[in-house]
N, C-alpha and C positions, 0 to 999 in steps of 0.2 A: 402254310398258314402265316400268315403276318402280323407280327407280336407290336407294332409299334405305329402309330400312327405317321409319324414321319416317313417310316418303311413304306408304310401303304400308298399314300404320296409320292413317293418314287417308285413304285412297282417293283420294289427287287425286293427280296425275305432278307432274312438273318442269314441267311448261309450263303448269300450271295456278298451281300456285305463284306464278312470277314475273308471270303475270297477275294473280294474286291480290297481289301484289307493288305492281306497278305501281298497279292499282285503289286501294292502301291509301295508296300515296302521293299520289294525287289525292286523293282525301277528304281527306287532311290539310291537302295545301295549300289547298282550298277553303275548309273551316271553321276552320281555326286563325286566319283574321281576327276572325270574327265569335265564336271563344272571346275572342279579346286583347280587344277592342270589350266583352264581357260584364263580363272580367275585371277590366278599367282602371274601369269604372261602378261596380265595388263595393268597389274600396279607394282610399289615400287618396292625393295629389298625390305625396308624398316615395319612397313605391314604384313609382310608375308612373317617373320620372325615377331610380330607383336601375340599380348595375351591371349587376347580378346578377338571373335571373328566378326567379322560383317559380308555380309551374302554380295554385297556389291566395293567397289576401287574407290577407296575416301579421296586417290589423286590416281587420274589414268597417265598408265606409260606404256601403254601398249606399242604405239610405231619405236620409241625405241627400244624397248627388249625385240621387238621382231628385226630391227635394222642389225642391234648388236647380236642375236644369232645368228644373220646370215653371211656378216662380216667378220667374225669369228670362227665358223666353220663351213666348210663345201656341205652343206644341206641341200644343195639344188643334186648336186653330183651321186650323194647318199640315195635321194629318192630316184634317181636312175639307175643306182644298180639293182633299187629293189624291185623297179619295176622289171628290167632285162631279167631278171634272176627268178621272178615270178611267172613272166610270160613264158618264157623259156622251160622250166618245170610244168607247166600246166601244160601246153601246146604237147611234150612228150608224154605226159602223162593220159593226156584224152589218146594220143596216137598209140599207145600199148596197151593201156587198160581194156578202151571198148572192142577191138579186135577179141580180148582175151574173153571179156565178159560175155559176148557174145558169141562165143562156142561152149563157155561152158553150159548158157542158158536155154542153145539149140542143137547143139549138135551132140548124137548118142555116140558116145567110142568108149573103149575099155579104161579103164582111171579116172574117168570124167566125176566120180564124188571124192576120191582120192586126193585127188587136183583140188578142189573146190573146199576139203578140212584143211589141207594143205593152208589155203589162201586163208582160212580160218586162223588157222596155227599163228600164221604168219603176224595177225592185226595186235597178237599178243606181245611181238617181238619190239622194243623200243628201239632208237637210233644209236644208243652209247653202245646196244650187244658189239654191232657190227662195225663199228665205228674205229677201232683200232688195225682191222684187214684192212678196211678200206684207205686208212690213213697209209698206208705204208704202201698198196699198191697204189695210187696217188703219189706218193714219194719216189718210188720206183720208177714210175714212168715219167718224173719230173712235170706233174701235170698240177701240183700244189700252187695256189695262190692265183689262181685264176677262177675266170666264169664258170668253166666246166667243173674245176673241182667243188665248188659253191652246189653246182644242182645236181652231178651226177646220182648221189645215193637217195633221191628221190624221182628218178624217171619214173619207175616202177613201184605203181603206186596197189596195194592190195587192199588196200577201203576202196579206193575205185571202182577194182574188177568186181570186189564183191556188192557195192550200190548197185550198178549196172547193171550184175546179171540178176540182182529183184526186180529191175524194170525190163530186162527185153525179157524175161520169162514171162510175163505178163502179155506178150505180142502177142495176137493172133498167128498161129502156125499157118492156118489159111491163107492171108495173104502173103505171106514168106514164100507157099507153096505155088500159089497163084505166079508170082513173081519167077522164080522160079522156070516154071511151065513157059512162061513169055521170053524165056532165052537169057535174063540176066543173071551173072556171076555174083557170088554171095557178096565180095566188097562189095558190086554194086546195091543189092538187098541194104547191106550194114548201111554203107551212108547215103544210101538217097533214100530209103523209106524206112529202117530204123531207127536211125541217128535222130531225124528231126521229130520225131516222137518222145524222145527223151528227152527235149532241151530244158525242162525243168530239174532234170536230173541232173544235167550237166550243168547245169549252172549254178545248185545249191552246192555240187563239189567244188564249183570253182572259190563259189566265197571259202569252202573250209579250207582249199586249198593256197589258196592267195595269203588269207590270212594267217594261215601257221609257219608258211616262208618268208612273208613280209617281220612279221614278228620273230623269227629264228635267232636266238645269238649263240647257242649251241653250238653248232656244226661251222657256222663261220669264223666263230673264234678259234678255233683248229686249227684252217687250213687258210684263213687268211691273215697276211703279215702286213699288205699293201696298203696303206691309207685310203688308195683309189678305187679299190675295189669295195671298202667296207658297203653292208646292208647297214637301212636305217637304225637297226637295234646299234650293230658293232658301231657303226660312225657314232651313235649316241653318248656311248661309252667312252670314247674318244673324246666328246667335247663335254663331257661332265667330268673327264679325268682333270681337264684344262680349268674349268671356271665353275664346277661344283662350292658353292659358298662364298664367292665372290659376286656373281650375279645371277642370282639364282630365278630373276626373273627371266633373262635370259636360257636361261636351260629348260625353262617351261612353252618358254616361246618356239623354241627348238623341237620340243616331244610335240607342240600344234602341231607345228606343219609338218612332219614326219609320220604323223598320226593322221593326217585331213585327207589325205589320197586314200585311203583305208574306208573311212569316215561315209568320202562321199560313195566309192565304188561299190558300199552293203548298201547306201539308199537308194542308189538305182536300179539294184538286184533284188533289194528284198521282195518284191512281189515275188517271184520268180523262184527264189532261196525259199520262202515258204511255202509255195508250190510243190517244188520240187521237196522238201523233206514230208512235206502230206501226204504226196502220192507214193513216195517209196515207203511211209512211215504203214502206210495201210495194207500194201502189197506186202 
């Protein structure tokens, strides 16, 4: 029923409203950081530190805080390792997970639910548990301050296995069995007629996964000592150690463009990212 004649002219009730409401107030608070973040990169220290805000730059300085952040700090270098560092975890990640997921979702052996609380158990466990073995056998093997020590304690990813095996269980066994019958070996089953049936699966994990290593300063502040190797967080940190309060436009201009490869890589997935969490969200 529509209490308001304005309502009625829009077609939407009261309860739609205040959803619409509620929705408008999240979006706000989401993006209004990464507005302030845009805005403080393009004008000058003495406004960013004034009383009083204004939604727009009463003097733009944008080319120079972005010139002074990139000649101030290796940010081109930062965003290569987060990209190596990401591609590199994910790439192993799809290559152990879906093998795993995919026996647990078709294949009957004895442990097979065992295995699968296990993987449960596991989603429970945060990085700091393990974090101390791992640092030390890293140590051990002099494998500290490099790319591998950076991605090794996330090859094996158990949010994976267990998204995965919600979507191949959902396969039809028929055509698995069909296949099958026709001579081909199960790798070939997983990646030529499972795999691509999942791609929205695989790709709503890739945004979660991209994006919780891209943003990592945890585990990199550990085990890396090297300037050259820092991720965008650590390199961040690095160059807010150096010019935190002296140009603080410049340190905004720095979280842009270490933030913009992020940025763009969810708008060209998100079809795909909300695809993919629909169909596993229903399964």
């Amino acid at each position: 029923m529509l209490a308001h004649p304005l309502l009625q002219r829009l077609g939407i009730t009261p309860r739609e409203m205040v959803l619409h409401a509620i929705l408008l107030t999240g979006v706000f608070v989401t993006l209004f950081p990464f507005y302030w973040m845009i805005l403080t990169s393009v004008r000058p220290a003495q406004e960013v530190f004034s009383a009083g805000f204004t939604w727009l730059p009463q003097a733009f300085v944008g080319l120079d805080n972005f010139a002074a952040a990139l000649a101030q700090a290796p940010l081109l270098r930062f965003m290569l390792n987060g990209v190596i560092i990401c591609s590199g975890i994910l790439v192993v990640q799809l290559l152990t997970a879906i093998p795993c997921a995919y026996a647990l979702a078709k294949f009957e052996f004895r442990g097979r639910e065992l295995l699968f609380a296990m993987t449960l158990f596991a989603l429970c466990v945060p990085i700091q548990v393990p974090a101390l073995p791992l640092y030390v056998t890293l140590a051990y093997t002099g494998t500290l301050d490099s790319y591998f020590a950076l991605m090794v304690p996330f090859f094996l990813s158990v949010f994976a296995i267990f998204l995965f095996r919600q979507v191949f269980k959902s396969f039809p066994d028929e055509i698995i069995q069909a296949a099958r019958l026709d001579g081909l070996s199960e790798m070939a089953i997983l990646w030529q007629i499972v795999v691509p049936s999942a791609g929205p699966a695989i790709a709503a994990f890739a945004v979660f996964s991209v994006t919780a290593h891209w943003n990592d300063l945890y585990w990199p502040l550990i085990v890396v000592t090297s300037k050259e190797l820092a991720p965008p967080p650590l390199g961040m940190m690095y160059f807010a150690d150096n010019e935190t309060g002296a140009n603080f436009g410049a340190l905004m201009a720095a979280a842009t463009l270490l933030t913009a490869p992020l940025m763009i890589a969810f708008l060209f997935a998100q079809r795909h990212f909300i695809r993919g969490v629909t169909m596993t969200g229903v399964k």
